[in-house]
N, C-alpha and C positions, 0 to 999 in steps of 0.2 A: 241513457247516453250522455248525462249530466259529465262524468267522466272524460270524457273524450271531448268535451264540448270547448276548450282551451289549449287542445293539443294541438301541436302543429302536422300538418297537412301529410308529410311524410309517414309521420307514427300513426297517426289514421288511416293511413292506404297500407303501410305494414302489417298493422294488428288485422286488419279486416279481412285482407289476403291471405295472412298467414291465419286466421282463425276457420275462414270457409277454405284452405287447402288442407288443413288438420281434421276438418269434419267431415271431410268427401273421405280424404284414406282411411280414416279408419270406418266410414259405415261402406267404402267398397273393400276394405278388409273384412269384416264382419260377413257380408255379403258372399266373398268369393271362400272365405274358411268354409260358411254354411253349405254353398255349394261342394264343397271338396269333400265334406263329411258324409253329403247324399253319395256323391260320384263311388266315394270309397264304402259308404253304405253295403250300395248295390253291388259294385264289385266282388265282395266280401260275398254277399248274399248269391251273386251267381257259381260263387266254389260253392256254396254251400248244398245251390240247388242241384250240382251236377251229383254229390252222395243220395241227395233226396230220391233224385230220378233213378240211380242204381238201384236205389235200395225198393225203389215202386214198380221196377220194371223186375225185378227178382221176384216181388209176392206174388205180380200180375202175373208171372209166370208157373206159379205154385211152386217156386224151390224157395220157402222162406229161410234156409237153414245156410244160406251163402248171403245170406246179410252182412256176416263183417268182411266177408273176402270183396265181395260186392261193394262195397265203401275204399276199399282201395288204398288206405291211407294209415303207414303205421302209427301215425297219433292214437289212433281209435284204440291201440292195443297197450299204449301205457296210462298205467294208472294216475286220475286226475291228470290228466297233460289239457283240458281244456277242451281237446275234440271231443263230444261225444255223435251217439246216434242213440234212437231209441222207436221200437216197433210197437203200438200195443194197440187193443180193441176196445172199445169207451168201457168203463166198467169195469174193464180185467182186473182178476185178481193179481200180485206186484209178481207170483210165481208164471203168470202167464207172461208178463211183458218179457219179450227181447231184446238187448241193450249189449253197448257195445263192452270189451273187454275194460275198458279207460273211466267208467262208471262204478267200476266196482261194488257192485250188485247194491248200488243208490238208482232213483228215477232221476229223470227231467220234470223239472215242472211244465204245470202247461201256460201256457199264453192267456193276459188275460183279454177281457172283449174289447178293454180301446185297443189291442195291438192291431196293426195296417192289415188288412185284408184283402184277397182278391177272389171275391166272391164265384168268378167265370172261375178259376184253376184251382181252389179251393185250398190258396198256400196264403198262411199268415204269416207276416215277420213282427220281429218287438227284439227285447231284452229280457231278460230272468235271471237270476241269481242259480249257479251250480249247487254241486253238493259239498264243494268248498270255498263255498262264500266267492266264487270267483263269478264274475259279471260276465254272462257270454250272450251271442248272438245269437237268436233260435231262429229255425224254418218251421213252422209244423205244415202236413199235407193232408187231408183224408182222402182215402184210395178205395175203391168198393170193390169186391171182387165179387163178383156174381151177385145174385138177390139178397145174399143177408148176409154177408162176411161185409163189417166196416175196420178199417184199420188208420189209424191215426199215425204217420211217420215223425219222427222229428229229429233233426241234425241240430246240432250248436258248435257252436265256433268261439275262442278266445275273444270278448270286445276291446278286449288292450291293445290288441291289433290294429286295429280300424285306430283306436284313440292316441295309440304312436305315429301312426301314418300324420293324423290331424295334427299332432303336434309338432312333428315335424315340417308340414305345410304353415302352419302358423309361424313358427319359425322364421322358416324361408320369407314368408310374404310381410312379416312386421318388420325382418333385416333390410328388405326391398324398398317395402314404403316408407323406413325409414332414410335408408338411403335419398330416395327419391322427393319425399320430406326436404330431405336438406337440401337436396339441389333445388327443389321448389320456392323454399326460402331464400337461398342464395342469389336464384333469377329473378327473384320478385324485389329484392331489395335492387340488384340493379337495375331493374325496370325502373322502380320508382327516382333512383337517383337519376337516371336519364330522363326520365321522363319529365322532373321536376328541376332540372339546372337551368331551364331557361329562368323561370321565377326566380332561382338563387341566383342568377345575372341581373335580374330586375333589381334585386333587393340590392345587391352590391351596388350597381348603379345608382339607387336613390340614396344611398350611405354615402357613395363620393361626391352627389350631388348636396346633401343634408353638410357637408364638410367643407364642401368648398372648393374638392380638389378638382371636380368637375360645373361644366354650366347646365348642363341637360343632358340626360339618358340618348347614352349614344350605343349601337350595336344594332343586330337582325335579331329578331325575336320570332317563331312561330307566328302563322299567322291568326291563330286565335288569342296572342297575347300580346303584337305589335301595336293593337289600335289602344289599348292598355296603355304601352308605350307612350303613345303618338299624345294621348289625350294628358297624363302627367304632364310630358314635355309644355304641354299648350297651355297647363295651368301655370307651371311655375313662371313660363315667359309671362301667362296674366298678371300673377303678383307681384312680378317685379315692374311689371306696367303700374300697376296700383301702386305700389309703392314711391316707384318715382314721381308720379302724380301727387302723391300725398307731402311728398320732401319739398316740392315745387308753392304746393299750393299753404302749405305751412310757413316756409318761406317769405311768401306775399302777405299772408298774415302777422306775421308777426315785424314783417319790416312797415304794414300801413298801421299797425297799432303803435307800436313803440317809436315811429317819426312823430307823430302829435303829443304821446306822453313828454319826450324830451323836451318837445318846446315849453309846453309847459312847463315841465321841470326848470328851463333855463330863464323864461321868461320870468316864473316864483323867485330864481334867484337874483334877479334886478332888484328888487323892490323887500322894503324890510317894512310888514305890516301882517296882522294877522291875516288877513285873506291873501297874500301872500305865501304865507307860511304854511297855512292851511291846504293852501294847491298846490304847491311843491311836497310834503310829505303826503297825501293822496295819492298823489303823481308818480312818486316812488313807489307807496305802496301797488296802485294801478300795473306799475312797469313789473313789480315785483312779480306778484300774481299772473299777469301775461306770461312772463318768460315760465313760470311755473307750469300752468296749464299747457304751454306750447309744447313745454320739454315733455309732459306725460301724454299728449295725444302724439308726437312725434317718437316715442319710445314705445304706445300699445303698438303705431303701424309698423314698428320696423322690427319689434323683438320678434326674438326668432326667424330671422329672412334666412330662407333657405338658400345655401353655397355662402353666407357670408361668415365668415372666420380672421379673426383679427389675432395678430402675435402680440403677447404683451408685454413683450421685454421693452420693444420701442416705444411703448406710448410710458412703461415707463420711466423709462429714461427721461425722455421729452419733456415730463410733467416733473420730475428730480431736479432738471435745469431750473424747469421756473419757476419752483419752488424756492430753489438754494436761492435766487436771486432777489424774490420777494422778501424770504428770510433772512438776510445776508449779515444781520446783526447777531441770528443766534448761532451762526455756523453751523448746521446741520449737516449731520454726517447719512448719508443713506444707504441704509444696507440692503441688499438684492439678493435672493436666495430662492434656484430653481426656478428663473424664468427663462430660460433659452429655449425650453420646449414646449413651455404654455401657449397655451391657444385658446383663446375664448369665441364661442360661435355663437356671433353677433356683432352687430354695428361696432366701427369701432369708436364713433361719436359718443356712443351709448358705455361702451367702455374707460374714455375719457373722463366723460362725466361724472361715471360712478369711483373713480380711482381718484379724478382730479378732487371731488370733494373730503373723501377717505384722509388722502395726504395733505389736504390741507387742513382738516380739522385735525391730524397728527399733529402735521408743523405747529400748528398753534397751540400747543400744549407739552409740547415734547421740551427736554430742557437742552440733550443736543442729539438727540440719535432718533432715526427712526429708519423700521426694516421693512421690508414686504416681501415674505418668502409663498410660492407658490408651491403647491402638489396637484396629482392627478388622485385622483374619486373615483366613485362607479363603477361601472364594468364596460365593457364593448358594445353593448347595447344604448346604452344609456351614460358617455362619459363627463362627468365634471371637472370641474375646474376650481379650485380652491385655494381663494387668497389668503394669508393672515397679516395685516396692518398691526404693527404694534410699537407704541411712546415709550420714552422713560419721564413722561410725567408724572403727575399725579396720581391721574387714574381715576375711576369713579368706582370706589364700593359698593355703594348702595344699589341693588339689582332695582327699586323703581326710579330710580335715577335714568339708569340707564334704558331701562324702558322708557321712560319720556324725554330722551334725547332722539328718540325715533318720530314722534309728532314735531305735525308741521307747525316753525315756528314757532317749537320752543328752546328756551335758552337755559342753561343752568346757571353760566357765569356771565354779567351782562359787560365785564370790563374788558372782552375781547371783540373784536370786531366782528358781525354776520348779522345775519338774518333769520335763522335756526330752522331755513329752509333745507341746509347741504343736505343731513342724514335725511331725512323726511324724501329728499327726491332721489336721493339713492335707495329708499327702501322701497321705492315705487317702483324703480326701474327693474330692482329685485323680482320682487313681485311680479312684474310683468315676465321677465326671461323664467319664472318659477323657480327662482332660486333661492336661500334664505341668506338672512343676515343677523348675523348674533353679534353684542357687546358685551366681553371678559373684561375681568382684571388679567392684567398681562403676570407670569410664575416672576418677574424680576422686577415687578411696581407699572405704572403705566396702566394705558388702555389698550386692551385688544381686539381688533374686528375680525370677524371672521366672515368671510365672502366666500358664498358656494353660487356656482353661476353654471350653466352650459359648458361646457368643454369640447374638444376632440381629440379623440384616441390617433395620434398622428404615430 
């Protein structure tokens, strides 16, 4: 069942329904043909018996010489037509046996010992081969007339007969079950689609919930999937509990750390002395590492918060403004491309962060342009969100260059301003939402990033 072991729920209740309603009709096909063949068997075998009885009640009566009038039946009288009869005493010579005119002075054979017997009325049935290869139906009877006269009667019959009827019952009953086949499948498939829409209400619901566009699973459910329902509902309100506990108490952490660092910081700057000096760049560093660790435990609790969905046209717009104003010496021209319908789902702090450091490690390399064109990724299941940051700087050639522009605090060119924290805490943030992050040369000179992140299929 390895097979089926990944399918969905639907196709499994289809294939299995539709597998045990194909195996019932055809073994009660099977079943009811067998039966038709006995029914017509015997049917068959009682014309037969009624010549047999003419032809035993004519000996018993000592006129054996109205044997074929006695048979009743003008088959008997054309040659090879498949009716025969045949009289004779075990042993007889072929001139003694009597036989009908339709045998044309050929026997019947006899029956052999598996054919069906009924030892009380001493009439066997079976099949034999004609005197023209033709498959027919035999009765034989032995009839005794007085102490020593035995005589063996035997009628036969056309078996194409009986095996037309069959096929035509076969016919009939596989156009049936097929028929009924189809409608079985047709009912089953709706069963299952009814039966299964609450669950695809479920799942829609945790999709508008997973997006944003909803707060919690709302609708009537059955009541074997409501508590289902009810108990989602109670997580996600958990998380968001935890979460804002976590924003709160991150908060307090990072505002009782970074109050002492500053004084020190500002304190070191009073005084020009190496312990001075020494405690103010500590102090930085300190402050630096704070705010780092702060951002990666505030970015594991919140990536991925379910319902949160951020548009990123405004944040970057926002971060254009105060960039061009930072930069206002190199004129930066910002191009935008395909954000009106981007949506990232996730924080939009977390958004900020990784766009704000993006465009600023642009600006500071770029000589006057710099674009950020977004697209949609993925599929409906699983959709992405895909930036592309790209300068007309320089650029960085060297792919371990660029690889080690991704560790934290490193620097390649030390004559620009930072910390060589930015990329390092973007590629965290990455990481955490499980998204990647790659460094190109841009097809027109420059660097290009390329940001694949969470999305929504809106």
């Amino acid at each position: 069942m390895k097979l089926f072991a990944n399918r969905p729920i639907a196709i499994r209740l289809a294939v299995s329904a539709l597998f045990w309603s194909f195996t019932i009709l055809l073994v009660a096909g099977v079943i009811l043909v067998a039966l038709y063949r006995e029914t017509t068997e015997q049917t068959f075998d009682r014309r037969l018996l009624v010549y047999v009885s003419a032809l035993s009640a004519d000996i018993a009566a000592g006129d054996e010489s109205r044997g074929a009038q006695a048979a009743g039946d003008p088959f008997f009288d054309l040659p090879l037509s498949g009716w025969y009869w045949q009289i004779a005493q075990p042993g007889a010579a072929l001139r003694d046996i009597r036989t009908s005119l339709s045998l044309v002075g050929a026997t019947l054979p006899a029956l052999d010992a598996q054919a069906e017997a009924d030892p009380e009325s001493g009439i066997r049935r079976g099949y034999a081969e004609g005197p023209d290869e033709r498959a027919l139906r035999l009765i034989e009877r032995d009839i005794r007339v007085g102490e020593d006269t035995h005589y063996i009667i035997s009628v036969a019959g056309p078996s194409d007969e009986i095996d037309s009827d069959v096929r035509g019952f076969t016919l009939a009953i596989s156009l049936t079950f097929a028929a009924l086949g189809l409608a079985l499948a047709l009912s089953t498939l709706l069963q299952i689609r009814f039966g299964l829409s609450p669950l695809q209400r479920l799942r829609a619901a945790l999709i508008s919930v997973r997006r944003g566009e909803a707060e919690r699973i709302a609708g009537d459910y059955p009541r074997d999937i409501a508590p289902l329902a009810g108990e989602i509902n109670l997580l996600i309100e958990s998380n968001r509990d935890i979460l804002e506990r976590a924003r709160t108490q991150l908060g307090n952490l990072a505002h009782a750390l970074k109050t002492p660092l500053t004084v020190l910081v500002n304190e070191a700057q009073g005084r020009d002395d190496t312990l001075a000096r020494t405690v103010g760049e500590q102090a930085r560093i300190m402050r630096d590492q704070v705010t780092y660790h702060l951002d990666r435990a505030r970015a594991a609790a919140l990536a991925g918060t379910l319902g949160s969905i951020t548009p990123v046209k405004p944040v970057a717009e926002a971060l254009a403004r105060t960039f061009a104003r930072i930069y206002r010496d190199k004129d930066i021209a910002f191009d935008f491309n395909g954000l009106e319908a981007a949506q990232f789902r996730g924080e939009k702090q977390d958004l900020e962060e990784m766009l704000g450091n993006l465009l600023d490690n642009a600006c500071k390399w770029a000589e006057s342009r710099v674009s950020l064109h977004a697209r949609a990724g993925g599929d409906d299941e699983a959709p992405r969100l895909i930036l592309i940051i790209t300068d007309d700087g320089p650029g960085v050639p060297d792919p371990a260059a660029r690889a080690q522009m991704l560790q934290r605090g490193q620097r390649l060119d030390e004559s620009k301003p930072g910390s060589g924290l930015g990329l390092s805490i973007v590629a965290d943030l990455v990481a955490l939402y499980r998204g990647r992050l790659r460094l190109e040369n841009a097809a027109k000179g420059g660097l290009e990033i390329i940001l694949e992140l969470p999305g929504n299929s809106s």
